[in-house]
C-alpha positions in Angstrom: 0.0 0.0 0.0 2.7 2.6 0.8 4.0 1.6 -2.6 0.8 2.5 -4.3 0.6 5.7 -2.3 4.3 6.8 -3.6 3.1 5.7 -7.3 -0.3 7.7 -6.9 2.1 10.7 -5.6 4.8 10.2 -8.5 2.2 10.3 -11.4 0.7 13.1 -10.4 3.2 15.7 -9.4 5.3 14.4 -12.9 2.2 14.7 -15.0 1.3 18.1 -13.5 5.5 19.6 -13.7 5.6 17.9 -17.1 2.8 20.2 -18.4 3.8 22.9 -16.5 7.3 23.2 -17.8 6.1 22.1 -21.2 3.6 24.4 -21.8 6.0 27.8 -22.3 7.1 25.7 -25.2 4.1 25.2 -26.4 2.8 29.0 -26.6 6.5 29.9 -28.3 5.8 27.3 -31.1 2.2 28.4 -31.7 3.3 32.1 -31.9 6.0 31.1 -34.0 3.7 29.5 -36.5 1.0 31.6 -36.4 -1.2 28.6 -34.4 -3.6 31.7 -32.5 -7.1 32.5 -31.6 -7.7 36.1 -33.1 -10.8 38.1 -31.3 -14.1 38.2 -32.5 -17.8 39.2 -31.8 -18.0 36.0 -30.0 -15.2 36.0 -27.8 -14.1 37.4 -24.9 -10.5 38.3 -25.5 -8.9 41.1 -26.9 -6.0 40.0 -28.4 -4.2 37.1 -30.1 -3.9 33.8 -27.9 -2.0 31.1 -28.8 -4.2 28.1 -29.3 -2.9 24.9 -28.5 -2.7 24.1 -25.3 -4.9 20.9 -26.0 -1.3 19.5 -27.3 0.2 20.4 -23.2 -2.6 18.6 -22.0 -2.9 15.6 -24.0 1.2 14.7 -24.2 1.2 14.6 -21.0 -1.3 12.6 -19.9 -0.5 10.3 -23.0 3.4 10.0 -21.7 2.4 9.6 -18.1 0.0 6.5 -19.2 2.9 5.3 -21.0 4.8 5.6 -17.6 1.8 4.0 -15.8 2.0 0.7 -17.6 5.8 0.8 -18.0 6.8 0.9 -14.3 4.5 -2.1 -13.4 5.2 -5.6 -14.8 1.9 -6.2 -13.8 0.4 -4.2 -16.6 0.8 -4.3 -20.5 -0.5 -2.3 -23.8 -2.9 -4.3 -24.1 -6.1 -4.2 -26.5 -7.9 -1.8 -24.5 -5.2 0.4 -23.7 -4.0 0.7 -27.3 -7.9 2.1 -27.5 -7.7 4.4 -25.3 -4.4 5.6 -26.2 -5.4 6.1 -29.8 -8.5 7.6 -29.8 -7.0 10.4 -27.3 -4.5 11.0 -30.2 -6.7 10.8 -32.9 -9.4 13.7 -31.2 -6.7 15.7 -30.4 -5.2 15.6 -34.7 -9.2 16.0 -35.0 -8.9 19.4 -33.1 -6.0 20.2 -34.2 -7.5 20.3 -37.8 -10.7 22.1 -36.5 -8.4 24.5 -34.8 -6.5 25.2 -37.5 -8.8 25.5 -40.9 -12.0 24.8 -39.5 -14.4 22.0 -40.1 -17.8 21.5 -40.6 -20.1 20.1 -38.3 -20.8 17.0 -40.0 -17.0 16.2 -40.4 -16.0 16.6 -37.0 -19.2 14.8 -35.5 -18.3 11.8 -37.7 -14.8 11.9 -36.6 -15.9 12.4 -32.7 -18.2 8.9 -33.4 -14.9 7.0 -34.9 -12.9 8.2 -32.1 -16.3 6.8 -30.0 -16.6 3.4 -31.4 -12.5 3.1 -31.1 -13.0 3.4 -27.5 -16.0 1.2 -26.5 -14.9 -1.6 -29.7 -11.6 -2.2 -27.6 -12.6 -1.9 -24.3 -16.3 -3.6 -24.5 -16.5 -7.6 -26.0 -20.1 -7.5 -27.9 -21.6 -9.8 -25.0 -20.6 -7.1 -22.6 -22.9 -4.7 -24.7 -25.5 -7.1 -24.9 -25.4 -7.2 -21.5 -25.6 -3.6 -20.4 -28.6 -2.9 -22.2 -30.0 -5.5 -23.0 -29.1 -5.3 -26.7 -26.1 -4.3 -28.6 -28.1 -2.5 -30.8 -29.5 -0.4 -27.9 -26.2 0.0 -25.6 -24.2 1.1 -28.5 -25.7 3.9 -29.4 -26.0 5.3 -26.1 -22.7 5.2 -25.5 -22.2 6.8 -28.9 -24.7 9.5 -27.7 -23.0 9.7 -24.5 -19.7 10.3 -25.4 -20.3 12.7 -28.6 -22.6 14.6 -26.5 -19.8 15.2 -23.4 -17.2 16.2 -26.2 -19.4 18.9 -27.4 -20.6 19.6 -24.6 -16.8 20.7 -23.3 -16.2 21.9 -26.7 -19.2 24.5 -26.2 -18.3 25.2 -22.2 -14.2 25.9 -23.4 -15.6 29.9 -23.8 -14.1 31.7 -20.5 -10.3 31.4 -18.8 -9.7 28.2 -16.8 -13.4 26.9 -16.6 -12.4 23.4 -17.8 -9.2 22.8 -16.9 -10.0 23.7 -14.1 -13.5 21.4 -13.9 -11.1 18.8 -15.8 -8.9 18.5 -12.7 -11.2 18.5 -10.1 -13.0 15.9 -12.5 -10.2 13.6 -12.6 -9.6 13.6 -9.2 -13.5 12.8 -8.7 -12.3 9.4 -10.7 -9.3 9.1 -8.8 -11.5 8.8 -5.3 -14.4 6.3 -7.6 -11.0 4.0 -8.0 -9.8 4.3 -4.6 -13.5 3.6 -2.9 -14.0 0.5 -5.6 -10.8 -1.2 -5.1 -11.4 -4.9 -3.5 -8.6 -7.9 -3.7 -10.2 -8.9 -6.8 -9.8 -5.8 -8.9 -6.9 -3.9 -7.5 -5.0 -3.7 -10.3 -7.9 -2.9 -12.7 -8.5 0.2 -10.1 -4.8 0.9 -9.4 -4.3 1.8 -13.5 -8.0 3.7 -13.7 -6.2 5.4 -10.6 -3.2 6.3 -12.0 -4.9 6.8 -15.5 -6.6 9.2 -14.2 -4.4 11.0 -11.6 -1.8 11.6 -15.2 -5.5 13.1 -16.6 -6.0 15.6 -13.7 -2.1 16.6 -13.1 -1.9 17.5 -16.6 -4.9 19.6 -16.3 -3.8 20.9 -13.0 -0.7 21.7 -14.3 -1.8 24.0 -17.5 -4.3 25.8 -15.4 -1.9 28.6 -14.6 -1.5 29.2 -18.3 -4.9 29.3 -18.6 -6.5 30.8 -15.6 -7.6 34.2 -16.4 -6.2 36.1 -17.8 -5.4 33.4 -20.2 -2.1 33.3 -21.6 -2.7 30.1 -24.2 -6.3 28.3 -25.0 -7.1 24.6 -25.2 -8.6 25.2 -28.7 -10.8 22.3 -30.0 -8.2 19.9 -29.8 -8.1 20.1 -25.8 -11.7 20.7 -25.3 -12.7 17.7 -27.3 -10.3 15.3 -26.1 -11.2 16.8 -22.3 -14.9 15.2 -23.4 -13.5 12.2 -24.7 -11.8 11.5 -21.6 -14.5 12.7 -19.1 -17.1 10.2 -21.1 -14.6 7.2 -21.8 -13.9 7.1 -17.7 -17.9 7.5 -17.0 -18.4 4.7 -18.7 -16.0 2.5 -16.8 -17.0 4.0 -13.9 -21.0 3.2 -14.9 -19.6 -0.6 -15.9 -17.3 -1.0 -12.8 -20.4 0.9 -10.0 -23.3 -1.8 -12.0 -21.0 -4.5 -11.2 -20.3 -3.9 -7.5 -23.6 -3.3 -6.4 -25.3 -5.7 -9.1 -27.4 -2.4 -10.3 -27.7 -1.2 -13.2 -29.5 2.0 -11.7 -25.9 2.6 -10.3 -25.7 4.0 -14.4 -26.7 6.9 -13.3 -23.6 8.4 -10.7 -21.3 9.5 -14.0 -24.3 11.6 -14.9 -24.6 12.9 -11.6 -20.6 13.6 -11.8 -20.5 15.1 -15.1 -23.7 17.1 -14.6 -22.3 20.7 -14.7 -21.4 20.3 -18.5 -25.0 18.2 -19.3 -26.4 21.1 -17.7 -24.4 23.7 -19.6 -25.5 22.4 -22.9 -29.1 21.5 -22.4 -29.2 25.3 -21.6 -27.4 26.8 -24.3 -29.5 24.7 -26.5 -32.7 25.2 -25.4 -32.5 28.8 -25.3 -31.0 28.9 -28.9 -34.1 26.7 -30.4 -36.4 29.1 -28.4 -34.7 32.4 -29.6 -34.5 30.9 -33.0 -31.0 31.3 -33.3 -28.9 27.7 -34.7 -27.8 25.6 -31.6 -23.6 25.2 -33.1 -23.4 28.9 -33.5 -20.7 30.1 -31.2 -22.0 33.1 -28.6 -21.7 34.2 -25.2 -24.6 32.9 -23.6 -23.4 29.9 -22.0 -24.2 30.1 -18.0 -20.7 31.0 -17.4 -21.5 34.1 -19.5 -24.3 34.8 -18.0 -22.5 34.3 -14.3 -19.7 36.7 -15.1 -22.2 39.2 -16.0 -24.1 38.9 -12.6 -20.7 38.8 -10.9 -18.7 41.2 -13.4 -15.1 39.3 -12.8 -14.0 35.8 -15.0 -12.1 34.9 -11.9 -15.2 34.7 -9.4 -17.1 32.8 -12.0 -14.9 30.0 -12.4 -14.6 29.8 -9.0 -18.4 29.3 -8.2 -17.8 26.5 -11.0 -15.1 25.1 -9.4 -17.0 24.9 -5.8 -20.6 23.3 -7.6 -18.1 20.8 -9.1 -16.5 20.0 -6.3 -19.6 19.5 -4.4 -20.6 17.6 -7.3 -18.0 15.1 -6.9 -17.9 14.7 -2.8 -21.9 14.1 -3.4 -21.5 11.0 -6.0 -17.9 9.7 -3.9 -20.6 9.8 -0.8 -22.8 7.7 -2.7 -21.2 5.1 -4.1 -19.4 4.3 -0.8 -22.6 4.0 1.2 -23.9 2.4 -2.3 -27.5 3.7 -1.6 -29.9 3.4 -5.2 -32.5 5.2 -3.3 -29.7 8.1 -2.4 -28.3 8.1 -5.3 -32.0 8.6 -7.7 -32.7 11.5 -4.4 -29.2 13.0 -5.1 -29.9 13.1 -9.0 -33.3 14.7 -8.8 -32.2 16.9 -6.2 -29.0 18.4 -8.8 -31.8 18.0 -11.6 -33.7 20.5 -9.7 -31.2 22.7 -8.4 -29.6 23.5 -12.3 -33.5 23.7 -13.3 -33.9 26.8 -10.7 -30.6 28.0 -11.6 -31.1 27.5 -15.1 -34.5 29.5 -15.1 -32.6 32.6 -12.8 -29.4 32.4 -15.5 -32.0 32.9 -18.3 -33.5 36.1 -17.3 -29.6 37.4 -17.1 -29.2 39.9 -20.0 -27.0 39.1 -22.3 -25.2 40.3 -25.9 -26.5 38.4 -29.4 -24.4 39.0 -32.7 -26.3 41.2 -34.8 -25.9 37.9 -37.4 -27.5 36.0 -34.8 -30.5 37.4 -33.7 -34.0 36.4 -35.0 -35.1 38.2 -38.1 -38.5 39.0 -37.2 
């Protein structure tokens, strides 16, 4: 155990100093080469930013899962780690491309469902899917729904300094303590890698926030935003898998929803608000809630804190839960957060805020 402890401890701080000495680097070669997000109607900043501190964030949770398996002869690169490895490269060259020329919705969607299908295809046998659901043909597209959904859904909440890589961190950790409250004899070592997988996930975040904390010296771009979502979905559906297995529940489904709520949340509003006003849902604009928080509490800094500190409570709330493994708390606790954003939602959507002139509903 105090070995585990030290590795826990080693992965982290290294993923977090790795990205935190890397990521200077990083903003040098994307001035260098012109890699920047210019201002716009849209935006919020007022000046060129270099734009790809998804790279930062993705190398080193890529080389620190590298580490992970390569310090431990109990662990190999193995089918489904080969998955996971390569779809985390293959959304990031997906943003990257986004990032740089732009892509249309359609393309990128299609690419987000590859990168999808290369997760759950090398981590899930068919009779496992059969199983979840009840029918391949049923499971399978909810995970596909699932984890396209959370990559846009990160995609459209990446619009204000720090808010997720700074959720992203807090995130990871929340799958960090899932691992650490699951582990039994039987599945240590499955736990011990999700633990370190995911410790390499949060340090790296942790470790560009500085960069990115208002005000914000490089952006994630598309390329970190999206492969922030893949991540987030990929480990709620272990976490679903490994949380149905312990308590033989399937209504146990439901605590990666209740983790990853704050983005659900974000995007369900954005979208609904859009439809009503008329305006298309994948146009870009600053009435996310965390615009419409920074223009109750007039400072970037104050909002993503007050998303930090629901996230947070987010987390300690599902950790609680699984350990005392209560279906009854856990549907109370999910309907309870359901309510909450709701109320919240309704207060955010009376906060005034600024529409494009190429936006607004011709009337």
């Amino acid at each position: 155990m105090d070995f585990r402890i030290y590795e826990y401890l080693s992965v982290f701080i290294m993923s977090w100093l790795f990205v935190y000495g890397l990521t200077p680097f990083i903003m040098k070669l994307a001035n260098k080469i012109n890699f920047v997000d210019k201002p716009e109607a849209r935006k919020i900043h007022l000046k060129s930013v270099p734009l790809m501190g998804g790279v930062s964030v993705a190398l080193g949770f890529v080389l620190l899962c590298v580490y992970d398996v390569a310090i431990s002869p109990g662990r190999y690169f193995d089918r489904p780690m080969i998955g996971y490895l390569a779809g985390s490269v293959l959304i990031v060259l997906i943003g990257l491309i986004d990032d740089r020329r732009g892509m249309q919705p359609f393309v990128k969607m299609l690419g987000q469902i590859v990168v999808a299908l290369i997760f759950i295809l090398t981590n899930f046998s068919f009779d496992e899917l059969s199983m979840m659901f009840g029918s391949v043909f049923i499971t399978l597209p909810l995970m596909l729904l699932w984890m396209v959904g959370l990559m846009n859904a990160f995609n459209f909440l990446d619009n204000m300094d720090g808010i997720i890589s700074g959720m992203a961190g807090i995130l990871g950790l929340g799958f960090f303590a899932f691992a650490l409250t699951n582990t039994t004899s039987s599945n240590q070592e499955a736990m011990a890698l999700i633990a370190l997988i995911s410790l390499s996930f949060a340090g790296s975040s942790i470790g560009f926030l500085p960069f990115n904390f208002n005000p914000a010296r490089i952006f994630l771009g598309d390329a970190g935003s999206m492969f922030i979502g893949y991540f987030l979905s990929s480990m709620g559906i272990l976490m679903a898998r490994y949380a149905g297995i312990k308590y033989n529940d399937k209504l146990f489904y439901l605590l990666p929803v209740l983790l990853l709520s704050y983005s659900i949340f974000d995007i369900s509003l954005v979208s609904y608000t859009r439809r009503r006003d008329g305006r298309h849902v994948m146009q870009g604009g600053k009435d996310h809630s965390t615009h419409r928080i920074n223009n109750v509490l007039g400072s970037v800094k104050v909002t993503a804190a007050v998303i930090y500190t629901i996230n947070v409570l987010i987390v300690l709330t599902s950790i609680i839960i699984f350990k005392i493994g209560s279906r009854e708390l856990l549907v109370i606790s999910t309907l309870l957060f359901a309510a909450f954003f709701l109320v919240f939602g309704r207060k955010l959507d009376q906060v005034p805020i600024v529409i494009p002139a190429n936006q607004r509903k011709v009337k």
